[in-house]
C-alpha positions as CSV (number, residue, x, y, z in Angstrom):
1,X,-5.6,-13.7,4.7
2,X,-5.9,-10.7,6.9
3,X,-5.5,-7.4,4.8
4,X,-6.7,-3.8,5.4
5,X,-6.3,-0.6,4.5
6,X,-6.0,2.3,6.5
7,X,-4.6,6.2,6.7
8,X,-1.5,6.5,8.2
9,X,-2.5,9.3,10.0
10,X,-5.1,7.5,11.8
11,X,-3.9,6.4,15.7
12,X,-2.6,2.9,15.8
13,X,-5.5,0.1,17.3
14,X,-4.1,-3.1,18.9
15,X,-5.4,-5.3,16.4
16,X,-3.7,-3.7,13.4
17,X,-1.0,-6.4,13.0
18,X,2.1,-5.7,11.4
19,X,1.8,-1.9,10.0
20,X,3.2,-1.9,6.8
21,X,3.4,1.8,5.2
22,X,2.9,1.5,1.5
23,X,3.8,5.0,0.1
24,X,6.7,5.7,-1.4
25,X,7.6,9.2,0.5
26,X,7.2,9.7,4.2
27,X,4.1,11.4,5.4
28,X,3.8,14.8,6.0
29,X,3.9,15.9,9.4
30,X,3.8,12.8,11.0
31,X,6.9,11.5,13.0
32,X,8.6,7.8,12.7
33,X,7.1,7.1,16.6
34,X,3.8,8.5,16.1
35,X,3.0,6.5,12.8
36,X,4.5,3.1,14.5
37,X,6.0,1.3,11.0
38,X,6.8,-2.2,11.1
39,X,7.6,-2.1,7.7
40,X,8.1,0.4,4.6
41,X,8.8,-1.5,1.2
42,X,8.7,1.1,-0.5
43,X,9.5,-0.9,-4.0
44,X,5.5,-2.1,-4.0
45,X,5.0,1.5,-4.1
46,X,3.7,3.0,-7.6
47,X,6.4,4.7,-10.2
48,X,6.5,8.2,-9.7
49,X,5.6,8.4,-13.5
50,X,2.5,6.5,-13.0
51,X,1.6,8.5,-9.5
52,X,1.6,11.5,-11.2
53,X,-0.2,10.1,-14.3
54,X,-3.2,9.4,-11.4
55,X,-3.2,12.4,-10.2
56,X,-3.4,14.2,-13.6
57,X,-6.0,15.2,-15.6
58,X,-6.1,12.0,-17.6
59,X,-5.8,9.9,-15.0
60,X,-8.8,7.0,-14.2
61,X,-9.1,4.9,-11.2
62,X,-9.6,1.4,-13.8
63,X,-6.5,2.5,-15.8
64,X,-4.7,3.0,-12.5
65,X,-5.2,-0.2,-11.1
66,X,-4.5,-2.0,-14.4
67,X,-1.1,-0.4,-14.5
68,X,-0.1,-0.8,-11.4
69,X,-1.3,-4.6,-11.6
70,X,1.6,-4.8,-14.0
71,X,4.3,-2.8,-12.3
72,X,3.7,-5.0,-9.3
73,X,3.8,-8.1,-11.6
74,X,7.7,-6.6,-12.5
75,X,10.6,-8.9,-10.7
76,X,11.6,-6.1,-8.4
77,X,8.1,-6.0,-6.3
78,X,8.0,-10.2,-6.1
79,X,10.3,-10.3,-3.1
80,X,8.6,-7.6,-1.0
81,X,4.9,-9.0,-2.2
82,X,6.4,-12.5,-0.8
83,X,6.9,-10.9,2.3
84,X,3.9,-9.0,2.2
85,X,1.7,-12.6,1.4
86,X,3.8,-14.8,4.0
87,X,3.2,-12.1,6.8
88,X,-0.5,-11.9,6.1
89,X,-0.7,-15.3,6.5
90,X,0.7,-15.5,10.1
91,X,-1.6,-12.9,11.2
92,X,-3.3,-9.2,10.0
93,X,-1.3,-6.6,7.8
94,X,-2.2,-3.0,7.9
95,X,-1.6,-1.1,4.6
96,X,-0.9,2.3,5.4
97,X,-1.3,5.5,3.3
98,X,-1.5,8.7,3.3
99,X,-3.6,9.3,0.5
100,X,-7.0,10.6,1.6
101,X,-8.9,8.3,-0.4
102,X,-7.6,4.9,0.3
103,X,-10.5,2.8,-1.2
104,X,-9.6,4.7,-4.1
105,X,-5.3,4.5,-3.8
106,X,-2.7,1.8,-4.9
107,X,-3.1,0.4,-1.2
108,X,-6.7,-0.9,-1.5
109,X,-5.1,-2.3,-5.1
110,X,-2.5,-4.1,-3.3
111,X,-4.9,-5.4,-0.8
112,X,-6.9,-6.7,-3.2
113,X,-3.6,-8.4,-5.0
114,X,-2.6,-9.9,-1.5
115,X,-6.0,-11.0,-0.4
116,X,-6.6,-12.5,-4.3
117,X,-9.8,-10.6,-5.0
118,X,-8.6,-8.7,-7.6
């Protein structure tokens, strides 16, 4: 499978694929033909409880990933992640965020998840 992550602010490339934004708020600053979305499930998108848990002072990048491993694992992320798995095996899928460290973000999780290396 073809999976990558990238910043939704960077310029589109030709071989990006299907562009599938992975956030679940629209990026600052950025409009809808600029960022050129194929697709915006936003229910693969972390809770807002456990976003903000990430991003607080407790919050670890191994505890993250755990728990959004599960929230992903929930019934109401299989039919996007279906989507998500039988796109990426036609052809590439872009994960798109706007998180500044997306190595680091609930996108390079899901990549992992898709590509079955985590």
């Amino acid at each position: 499978m073809s999976v990558r992550v990238r910043r939704i602010y960077d310029p589109p490339e030709p071989d990006d694929g299907l562009r599938v934004l992975v956030d679940r708020l629209w990026p600052r600053g950025l409009s809808k033909e600029e960022a050129r979305v194929d697709e915006w499930p936003k229910g693969l998108a972390p809770s807002t409880g456990l976003r903000r848990w990430f991003h607080g002072a407790e919050g670890s990048y191994g505890e993250f990933r755990r728990r959004y491993r599960a929230e992903l694992a929930a019934a109401r992320a299989a039919e996007p992640l279906d989507g998500l798995r039988a796109s990426a095996r036609r052809g590439r899928v872009t994960l798109l965020t706007a998180s500044r460290t997306p190595g680091r973000s609930h996108a390079s999780v899901l990549a992992e998840l898709l590509r079955g290396t985590g």
